[in-house]
MMTF fields as JSON, N, C-alpha, C and O atoms, coordinates in Angstrom:
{
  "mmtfVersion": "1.0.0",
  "mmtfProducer": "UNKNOWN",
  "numBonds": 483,
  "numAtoms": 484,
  "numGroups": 121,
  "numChains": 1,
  "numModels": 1,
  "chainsPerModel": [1],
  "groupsPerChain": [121],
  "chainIdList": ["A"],
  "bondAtomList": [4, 2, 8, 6, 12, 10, 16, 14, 20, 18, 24, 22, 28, 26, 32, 30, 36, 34, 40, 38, 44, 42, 48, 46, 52, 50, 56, 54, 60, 58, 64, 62, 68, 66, 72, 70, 76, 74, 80, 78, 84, 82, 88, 86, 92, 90, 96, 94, 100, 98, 104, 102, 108, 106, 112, 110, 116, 114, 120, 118, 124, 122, 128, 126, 132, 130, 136, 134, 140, 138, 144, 142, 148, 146, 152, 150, 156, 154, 160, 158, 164, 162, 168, 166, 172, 170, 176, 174, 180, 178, 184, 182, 188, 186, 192, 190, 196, 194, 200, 198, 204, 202, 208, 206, 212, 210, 216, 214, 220, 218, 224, 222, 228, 226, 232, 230, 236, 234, 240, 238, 244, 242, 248, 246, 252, 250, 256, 254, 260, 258, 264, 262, 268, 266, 272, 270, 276, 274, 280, 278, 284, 282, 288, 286, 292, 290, 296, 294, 300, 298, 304, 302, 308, 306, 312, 310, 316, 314, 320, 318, 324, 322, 328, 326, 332, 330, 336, 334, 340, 338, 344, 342, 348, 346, 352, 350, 356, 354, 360, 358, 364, 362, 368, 366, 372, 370, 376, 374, 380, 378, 384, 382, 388, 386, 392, 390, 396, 394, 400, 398, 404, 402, 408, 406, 412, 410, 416, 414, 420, 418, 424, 422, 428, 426, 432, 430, 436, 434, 440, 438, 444, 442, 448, 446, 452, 450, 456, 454, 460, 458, 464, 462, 468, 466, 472, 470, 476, 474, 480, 478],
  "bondOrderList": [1, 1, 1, 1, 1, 1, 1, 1, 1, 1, 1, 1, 1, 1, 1, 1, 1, 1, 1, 1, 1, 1, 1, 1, 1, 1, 1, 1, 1, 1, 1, 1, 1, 1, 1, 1, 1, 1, 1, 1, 1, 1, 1, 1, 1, 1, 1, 1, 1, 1, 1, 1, 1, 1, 1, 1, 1, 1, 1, 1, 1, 1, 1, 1, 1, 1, 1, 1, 1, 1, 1, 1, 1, 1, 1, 1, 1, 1, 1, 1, 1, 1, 1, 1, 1, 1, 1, 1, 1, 1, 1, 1, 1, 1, 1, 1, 1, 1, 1, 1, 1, 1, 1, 1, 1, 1, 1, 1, 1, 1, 1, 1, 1, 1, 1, 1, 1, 1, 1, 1],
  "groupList": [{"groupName": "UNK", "atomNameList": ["N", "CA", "C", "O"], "elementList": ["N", "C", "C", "O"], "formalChargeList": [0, 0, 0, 0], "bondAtomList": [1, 0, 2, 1, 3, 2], "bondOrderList": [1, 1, 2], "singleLetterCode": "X", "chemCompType": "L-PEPTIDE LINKING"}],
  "groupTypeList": [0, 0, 0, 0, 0, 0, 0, 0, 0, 0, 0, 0, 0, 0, 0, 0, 0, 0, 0, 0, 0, 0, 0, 0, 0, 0, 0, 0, 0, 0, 0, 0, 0, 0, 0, 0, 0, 0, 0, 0, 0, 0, 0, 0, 0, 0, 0, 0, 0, 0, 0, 0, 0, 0, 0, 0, 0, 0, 0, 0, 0, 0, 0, 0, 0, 0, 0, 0, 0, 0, 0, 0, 0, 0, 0, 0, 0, 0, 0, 0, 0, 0, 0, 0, 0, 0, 0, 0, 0, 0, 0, 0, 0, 0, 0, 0, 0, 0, 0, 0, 0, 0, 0, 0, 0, 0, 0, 0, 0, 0, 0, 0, 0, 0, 0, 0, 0, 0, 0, 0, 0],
  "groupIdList": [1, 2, 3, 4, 5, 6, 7, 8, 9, 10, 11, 12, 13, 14, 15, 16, 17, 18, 19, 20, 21, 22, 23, 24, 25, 26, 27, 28, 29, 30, 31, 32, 33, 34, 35, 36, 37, 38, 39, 40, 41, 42, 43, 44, 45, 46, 47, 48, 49, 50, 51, 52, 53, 54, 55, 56, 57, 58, 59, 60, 61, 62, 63, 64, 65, 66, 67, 68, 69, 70, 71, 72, 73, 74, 75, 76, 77, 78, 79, 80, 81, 82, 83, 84, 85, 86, 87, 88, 89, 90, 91, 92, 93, 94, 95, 96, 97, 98, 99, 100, 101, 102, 103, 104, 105, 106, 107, 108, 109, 110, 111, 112, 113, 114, 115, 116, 117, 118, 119, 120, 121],
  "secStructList": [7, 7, 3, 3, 3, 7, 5, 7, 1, 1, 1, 7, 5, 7, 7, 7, 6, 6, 1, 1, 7, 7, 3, 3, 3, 6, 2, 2, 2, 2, 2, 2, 2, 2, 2, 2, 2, 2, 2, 7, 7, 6, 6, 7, 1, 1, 1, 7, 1, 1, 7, 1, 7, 7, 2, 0, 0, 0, 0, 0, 1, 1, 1, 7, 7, 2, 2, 2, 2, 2, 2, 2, 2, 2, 2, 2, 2, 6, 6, 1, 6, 6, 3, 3, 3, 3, 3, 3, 3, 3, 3, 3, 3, 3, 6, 6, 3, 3, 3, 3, 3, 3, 3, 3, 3, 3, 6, 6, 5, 1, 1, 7, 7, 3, 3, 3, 3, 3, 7, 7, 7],
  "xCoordList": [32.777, 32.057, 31.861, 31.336, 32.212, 32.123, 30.757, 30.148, 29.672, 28.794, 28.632, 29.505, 27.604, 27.5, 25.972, 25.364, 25.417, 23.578, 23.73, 24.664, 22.667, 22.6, 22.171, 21.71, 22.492, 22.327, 21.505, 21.574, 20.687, 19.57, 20.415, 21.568, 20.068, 20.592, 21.2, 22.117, 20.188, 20.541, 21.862, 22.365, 22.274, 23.096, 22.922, 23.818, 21.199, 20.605, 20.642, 20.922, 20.279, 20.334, 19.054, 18.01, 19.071, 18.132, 17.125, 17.756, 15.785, 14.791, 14.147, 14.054, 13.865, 13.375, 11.863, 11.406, 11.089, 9.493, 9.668, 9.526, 9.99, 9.084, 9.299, 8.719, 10.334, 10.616, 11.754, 12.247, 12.462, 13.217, 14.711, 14.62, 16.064, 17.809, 17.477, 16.514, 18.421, 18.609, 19.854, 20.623, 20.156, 21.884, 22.168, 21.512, 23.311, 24.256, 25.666, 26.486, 25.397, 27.122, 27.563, 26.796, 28.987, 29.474, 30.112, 30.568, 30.447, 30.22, 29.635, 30.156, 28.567, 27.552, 28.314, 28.382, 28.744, 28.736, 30.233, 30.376, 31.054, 32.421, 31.8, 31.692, 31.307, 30.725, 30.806, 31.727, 29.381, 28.812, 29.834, 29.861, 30.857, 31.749, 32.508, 32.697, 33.072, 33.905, 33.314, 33.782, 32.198, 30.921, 31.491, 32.108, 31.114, 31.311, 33.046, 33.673, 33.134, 35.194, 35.225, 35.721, 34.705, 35.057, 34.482, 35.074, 33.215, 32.534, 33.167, 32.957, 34.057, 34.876, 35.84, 36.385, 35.754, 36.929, 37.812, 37.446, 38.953, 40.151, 39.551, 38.84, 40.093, 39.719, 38.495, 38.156, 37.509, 36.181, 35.869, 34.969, 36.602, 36.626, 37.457, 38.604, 36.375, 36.857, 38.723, 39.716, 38.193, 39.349, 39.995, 41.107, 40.227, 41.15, 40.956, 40.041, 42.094, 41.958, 42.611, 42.294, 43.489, 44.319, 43.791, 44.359, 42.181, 42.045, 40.462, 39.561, 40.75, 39.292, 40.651, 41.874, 39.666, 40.154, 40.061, 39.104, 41.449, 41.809, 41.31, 42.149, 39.68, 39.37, 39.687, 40.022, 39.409, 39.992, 40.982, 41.133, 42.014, 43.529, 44.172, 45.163, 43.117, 43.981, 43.094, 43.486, 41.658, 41.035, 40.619, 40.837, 40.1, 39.054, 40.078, 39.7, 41.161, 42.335, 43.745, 44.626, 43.634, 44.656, 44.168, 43.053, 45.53, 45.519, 45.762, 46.655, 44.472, 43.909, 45.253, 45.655, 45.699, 46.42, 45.729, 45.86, 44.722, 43.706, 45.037, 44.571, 46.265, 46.953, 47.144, 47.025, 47.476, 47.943, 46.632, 46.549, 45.489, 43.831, 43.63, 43.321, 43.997, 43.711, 44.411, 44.164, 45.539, 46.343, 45.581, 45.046, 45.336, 44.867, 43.545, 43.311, 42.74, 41.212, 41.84, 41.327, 42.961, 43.132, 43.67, 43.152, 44.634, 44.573, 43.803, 44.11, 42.86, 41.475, 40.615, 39.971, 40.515, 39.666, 40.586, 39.998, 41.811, 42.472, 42.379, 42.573, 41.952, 41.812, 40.661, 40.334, 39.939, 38.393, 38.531, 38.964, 38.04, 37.59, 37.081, 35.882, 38.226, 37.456, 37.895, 37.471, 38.635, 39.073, 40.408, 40.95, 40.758, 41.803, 42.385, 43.025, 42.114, 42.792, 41.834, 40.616, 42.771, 42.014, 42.788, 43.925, 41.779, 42.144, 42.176, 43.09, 41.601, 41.67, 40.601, 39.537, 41.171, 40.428, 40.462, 41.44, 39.172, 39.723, 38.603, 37.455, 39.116, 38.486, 38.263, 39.011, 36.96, 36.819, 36.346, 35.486, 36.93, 36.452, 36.039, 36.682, 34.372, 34.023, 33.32, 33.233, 32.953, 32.25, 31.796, 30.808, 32.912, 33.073, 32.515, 32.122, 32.586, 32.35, 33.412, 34.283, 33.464, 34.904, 34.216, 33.862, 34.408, 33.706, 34.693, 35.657, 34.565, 35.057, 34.892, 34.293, 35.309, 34.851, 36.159, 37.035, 36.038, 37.074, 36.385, 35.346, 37.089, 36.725, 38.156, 39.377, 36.802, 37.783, 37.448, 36.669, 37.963, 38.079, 38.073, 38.848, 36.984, 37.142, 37.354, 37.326, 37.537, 37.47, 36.807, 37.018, 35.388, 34.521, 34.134, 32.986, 34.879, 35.183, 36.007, 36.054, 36.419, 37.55, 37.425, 38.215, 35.777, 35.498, 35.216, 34.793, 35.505, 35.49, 34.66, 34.866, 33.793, 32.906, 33.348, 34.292, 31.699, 32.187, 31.648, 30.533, 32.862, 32.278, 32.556, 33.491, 31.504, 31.548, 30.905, 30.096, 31.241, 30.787, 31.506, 32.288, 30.657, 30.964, 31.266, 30.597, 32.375, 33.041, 32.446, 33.294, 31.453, 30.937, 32.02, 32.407, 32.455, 33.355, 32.465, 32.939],
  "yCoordList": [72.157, 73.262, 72.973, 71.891, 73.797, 74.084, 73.805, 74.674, 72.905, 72.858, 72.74, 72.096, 73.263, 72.704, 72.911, 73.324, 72.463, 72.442, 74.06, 74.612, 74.502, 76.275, 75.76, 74.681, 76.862, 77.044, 78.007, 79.142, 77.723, 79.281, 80.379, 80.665, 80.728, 82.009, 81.51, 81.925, 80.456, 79.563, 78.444, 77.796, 78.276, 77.421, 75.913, 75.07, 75.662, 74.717, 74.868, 75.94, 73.484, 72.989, 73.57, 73.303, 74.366, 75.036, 74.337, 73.708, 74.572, 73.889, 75.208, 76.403, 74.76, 75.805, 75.358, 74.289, 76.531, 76.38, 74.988, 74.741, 73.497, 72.796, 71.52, 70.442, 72.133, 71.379, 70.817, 70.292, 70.81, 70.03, 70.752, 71.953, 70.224, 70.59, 71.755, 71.998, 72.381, 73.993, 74.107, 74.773, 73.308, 73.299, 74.739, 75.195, 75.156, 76.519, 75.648, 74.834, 76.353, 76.462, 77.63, 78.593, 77.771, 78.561, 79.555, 78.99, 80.9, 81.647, 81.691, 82.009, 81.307, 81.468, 80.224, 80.561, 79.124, 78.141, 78.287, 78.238, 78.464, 79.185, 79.858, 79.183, 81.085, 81.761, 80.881, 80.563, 80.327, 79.587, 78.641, 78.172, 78.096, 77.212, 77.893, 77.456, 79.001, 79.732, 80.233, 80.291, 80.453, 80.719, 79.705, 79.871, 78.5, 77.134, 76.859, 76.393, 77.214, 77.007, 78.06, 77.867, 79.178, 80.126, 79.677, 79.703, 79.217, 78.25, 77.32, 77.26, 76.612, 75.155, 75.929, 77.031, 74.929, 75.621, 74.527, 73.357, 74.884, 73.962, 73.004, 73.134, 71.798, 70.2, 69.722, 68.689, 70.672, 70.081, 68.876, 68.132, 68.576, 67.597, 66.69, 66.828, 65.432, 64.109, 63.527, 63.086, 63.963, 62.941, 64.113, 63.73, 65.464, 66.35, 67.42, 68.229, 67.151, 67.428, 69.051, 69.954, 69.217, 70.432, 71.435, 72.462, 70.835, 72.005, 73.154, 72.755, 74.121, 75.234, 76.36, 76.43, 76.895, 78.13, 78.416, 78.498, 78.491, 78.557, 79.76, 80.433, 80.06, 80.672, 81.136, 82.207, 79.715, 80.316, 80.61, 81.663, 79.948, 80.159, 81.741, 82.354, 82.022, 83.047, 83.981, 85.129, 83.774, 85.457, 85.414, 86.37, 84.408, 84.243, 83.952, 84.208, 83.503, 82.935, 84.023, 84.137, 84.475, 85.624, 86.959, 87.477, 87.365, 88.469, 88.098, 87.376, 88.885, 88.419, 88.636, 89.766, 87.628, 87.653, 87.563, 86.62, 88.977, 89.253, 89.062, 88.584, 89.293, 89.2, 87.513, 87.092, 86.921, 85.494, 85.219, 84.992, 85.199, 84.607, 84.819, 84.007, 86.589, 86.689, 86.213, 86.5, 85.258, 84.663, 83.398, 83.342, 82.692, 81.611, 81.58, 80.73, 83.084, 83.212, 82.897, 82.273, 83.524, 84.14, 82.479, 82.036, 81.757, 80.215, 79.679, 78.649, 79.506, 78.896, 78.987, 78.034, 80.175, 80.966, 80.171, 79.311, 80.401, 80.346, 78.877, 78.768, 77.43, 76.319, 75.881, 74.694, 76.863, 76.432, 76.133, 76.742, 75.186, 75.284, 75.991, 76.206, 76.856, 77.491, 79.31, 80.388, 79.082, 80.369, 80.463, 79.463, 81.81, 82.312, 82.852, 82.23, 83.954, 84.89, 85.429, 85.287, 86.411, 87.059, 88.27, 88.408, 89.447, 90.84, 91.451, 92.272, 91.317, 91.818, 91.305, 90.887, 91.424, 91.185, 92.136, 92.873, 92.515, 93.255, 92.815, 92.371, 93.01, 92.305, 93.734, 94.705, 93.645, 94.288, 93.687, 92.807, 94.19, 93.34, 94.324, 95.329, 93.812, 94.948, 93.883, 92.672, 94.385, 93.251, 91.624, 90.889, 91.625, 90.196, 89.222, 88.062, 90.053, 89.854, 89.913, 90.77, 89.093, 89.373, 88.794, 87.82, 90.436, 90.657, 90.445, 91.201, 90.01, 89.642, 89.645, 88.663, 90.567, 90.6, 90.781, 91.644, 89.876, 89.511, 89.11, 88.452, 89.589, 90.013, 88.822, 88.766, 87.79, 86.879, 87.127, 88.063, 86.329, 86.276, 84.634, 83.881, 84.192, 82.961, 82.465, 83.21, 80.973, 81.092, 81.293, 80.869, 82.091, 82.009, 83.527, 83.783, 84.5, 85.974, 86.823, 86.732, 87.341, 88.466, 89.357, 89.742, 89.628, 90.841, 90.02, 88.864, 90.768, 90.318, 89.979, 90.842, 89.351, 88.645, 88.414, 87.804, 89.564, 89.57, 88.392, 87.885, 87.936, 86.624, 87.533, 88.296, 87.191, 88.038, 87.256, 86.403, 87.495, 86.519, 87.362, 88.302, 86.324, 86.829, 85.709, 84.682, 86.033, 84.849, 85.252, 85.878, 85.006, 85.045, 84.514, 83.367, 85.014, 84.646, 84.271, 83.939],
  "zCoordList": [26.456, 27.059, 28.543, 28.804, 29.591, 30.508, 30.832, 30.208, 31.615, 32.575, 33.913, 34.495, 34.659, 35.814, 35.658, 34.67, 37.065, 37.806, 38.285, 38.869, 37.889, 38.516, 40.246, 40.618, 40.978, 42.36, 42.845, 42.374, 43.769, 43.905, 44.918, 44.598, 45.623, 46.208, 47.894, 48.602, 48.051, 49.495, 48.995, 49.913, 47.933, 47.358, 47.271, 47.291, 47.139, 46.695, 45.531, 44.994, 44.752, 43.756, 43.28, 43.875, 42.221, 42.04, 40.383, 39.533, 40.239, 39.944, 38.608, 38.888, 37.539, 36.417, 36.338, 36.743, 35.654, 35.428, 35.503, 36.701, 34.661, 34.811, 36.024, 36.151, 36.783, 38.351, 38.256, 39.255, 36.938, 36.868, 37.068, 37.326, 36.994, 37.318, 36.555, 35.827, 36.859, 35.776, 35.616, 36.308, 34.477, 34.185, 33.177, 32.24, 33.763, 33.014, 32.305, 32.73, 30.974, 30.368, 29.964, 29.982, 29.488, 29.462, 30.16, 31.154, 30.205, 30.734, 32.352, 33.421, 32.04, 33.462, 34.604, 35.786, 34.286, 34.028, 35.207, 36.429, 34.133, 34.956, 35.97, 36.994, 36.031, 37.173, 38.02, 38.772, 37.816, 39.464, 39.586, 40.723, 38.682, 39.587, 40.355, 41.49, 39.989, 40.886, 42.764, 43.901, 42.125, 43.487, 44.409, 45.461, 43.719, 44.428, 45.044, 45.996, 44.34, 44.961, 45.967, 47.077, 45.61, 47.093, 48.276, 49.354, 48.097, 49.24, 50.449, 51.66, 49.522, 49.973, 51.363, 51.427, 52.248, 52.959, 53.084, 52.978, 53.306, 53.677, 54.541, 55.538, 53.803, 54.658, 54.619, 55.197, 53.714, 53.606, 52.798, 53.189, 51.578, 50.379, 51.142, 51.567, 51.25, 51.526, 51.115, 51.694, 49.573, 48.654, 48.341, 48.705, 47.879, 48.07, 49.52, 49.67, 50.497, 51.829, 51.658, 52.432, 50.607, 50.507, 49.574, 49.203, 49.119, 48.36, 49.501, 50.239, 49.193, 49.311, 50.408, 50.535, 50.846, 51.335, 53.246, 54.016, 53.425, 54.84, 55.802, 56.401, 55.959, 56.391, 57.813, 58.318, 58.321, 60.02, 60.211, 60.831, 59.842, 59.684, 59.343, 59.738, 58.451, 57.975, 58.129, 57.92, 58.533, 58.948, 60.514, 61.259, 60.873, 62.139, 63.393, 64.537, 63.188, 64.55, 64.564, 63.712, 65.381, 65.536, 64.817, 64.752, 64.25, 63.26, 62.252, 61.81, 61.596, 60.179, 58.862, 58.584, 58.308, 57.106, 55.791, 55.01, 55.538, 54.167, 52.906, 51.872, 52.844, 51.82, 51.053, 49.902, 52.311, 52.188, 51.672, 50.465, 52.446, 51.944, 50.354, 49.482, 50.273, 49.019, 47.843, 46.671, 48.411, 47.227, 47.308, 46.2, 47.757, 48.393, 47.121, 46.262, 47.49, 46.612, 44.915, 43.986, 45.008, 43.476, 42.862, 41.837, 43.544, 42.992, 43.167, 42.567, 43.587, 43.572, 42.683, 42.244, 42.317, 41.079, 39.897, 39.24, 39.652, 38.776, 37.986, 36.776, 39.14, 38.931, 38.691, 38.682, 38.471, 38.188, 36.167, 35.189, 36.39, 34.137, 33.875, 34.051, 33.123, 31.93, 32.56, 32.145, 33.399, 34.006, 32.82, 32.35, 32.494, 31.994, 33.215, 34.064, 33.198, 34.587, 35.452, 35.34, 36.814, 37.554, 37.576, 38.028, 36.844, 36.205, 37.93, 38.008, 39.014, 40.559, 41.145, 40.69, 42.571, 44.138, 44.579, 44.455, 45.396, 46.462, 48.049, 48.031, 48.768, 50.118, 50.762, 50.65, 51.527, 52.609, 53.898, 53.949, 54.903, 56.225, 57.146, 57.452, 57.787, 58.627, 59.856, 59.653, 60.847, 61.649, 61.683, 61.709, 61.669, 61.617, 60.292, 60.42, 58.884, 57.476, 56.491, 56.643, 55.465, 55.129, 53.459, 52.796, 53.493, 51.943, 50.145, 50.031, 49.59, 48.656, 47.16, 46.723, 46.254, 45.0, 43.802, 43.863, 42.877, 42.076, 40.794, 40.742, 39.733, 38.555, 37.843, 37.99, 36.822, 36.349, 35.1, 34.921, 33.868, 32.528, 32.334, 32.924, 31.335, 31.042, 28.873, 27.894, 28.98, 27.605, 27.064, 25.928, 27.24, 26.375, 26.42, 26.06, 26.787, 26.495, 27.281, 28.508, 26.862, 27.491, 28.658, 29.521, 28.328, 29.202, 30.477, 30.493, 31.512, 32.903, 33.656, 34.509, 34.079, 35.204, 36.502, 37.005, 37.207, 38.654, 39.554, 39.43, 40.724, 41.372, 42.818, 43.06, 43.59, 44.781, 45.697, 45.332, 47.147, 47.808, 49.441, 49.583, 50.607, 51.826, 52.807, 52.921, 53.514, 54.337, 56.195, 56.831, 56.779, 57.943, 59.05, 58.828, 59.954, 61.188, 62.298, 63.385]
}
């Protein structure tokens, strides 16, 4: 079974009634890891240098390549445990925000779960 530590909304390590970790499985579990992988950016992980997502590269330096990124999102998602597939993405970019919502499927049900998130320039 899929676990991780739940995260609060600032993406601290977040704390239940009695002060203590607030671990998620399952389902939820997958979620917030995926949260967490969209987070990562390219070259941030010490010991894997090639994994997270090439933000500047591909949205913030020149002209923005949202296609390439969004393949980039969709193997990322795809390598998380406990991911089956990714049923769609779709990105919107407006003032310097680069909005993101993608609908995955994991092993522990069919129906789709949304992971959404925003990339700041």
């Amino acid at each position: 079974m899929v676990q991780t530590l739940a995260l609060n909304g600032s993406h601290d390590l977040a704390l239940n009634s009695a002060g203590s970790l607030s671990m998620l499985t399952g389902a939820q579990a997958v979620a917030a890891a995926c949260q967490t992988a969209c987070l990562t950016q390219l070259g941030e992980c010490v010991l894997q240098t090639g994994y997270g997502l090439p933000n500047f590269s591909l949205i913030w330096i020149g002209t923005p390549d949202y296609a390439l990124w969004q393949s980039y999102l969709e193997n990322i998602l795809l390598n998380v445990q406990g991911v089956t597939g990714v049923q769609s993405i779709a990105l919107t970019a407006a003032n310097h925000v680069l909005t993101y919502r993608a609908f995955i499927t994991t092993i522990y049900d069919q129906q789709p779960i949304l992971v959404q998130g925003n990339i700041n320039g």
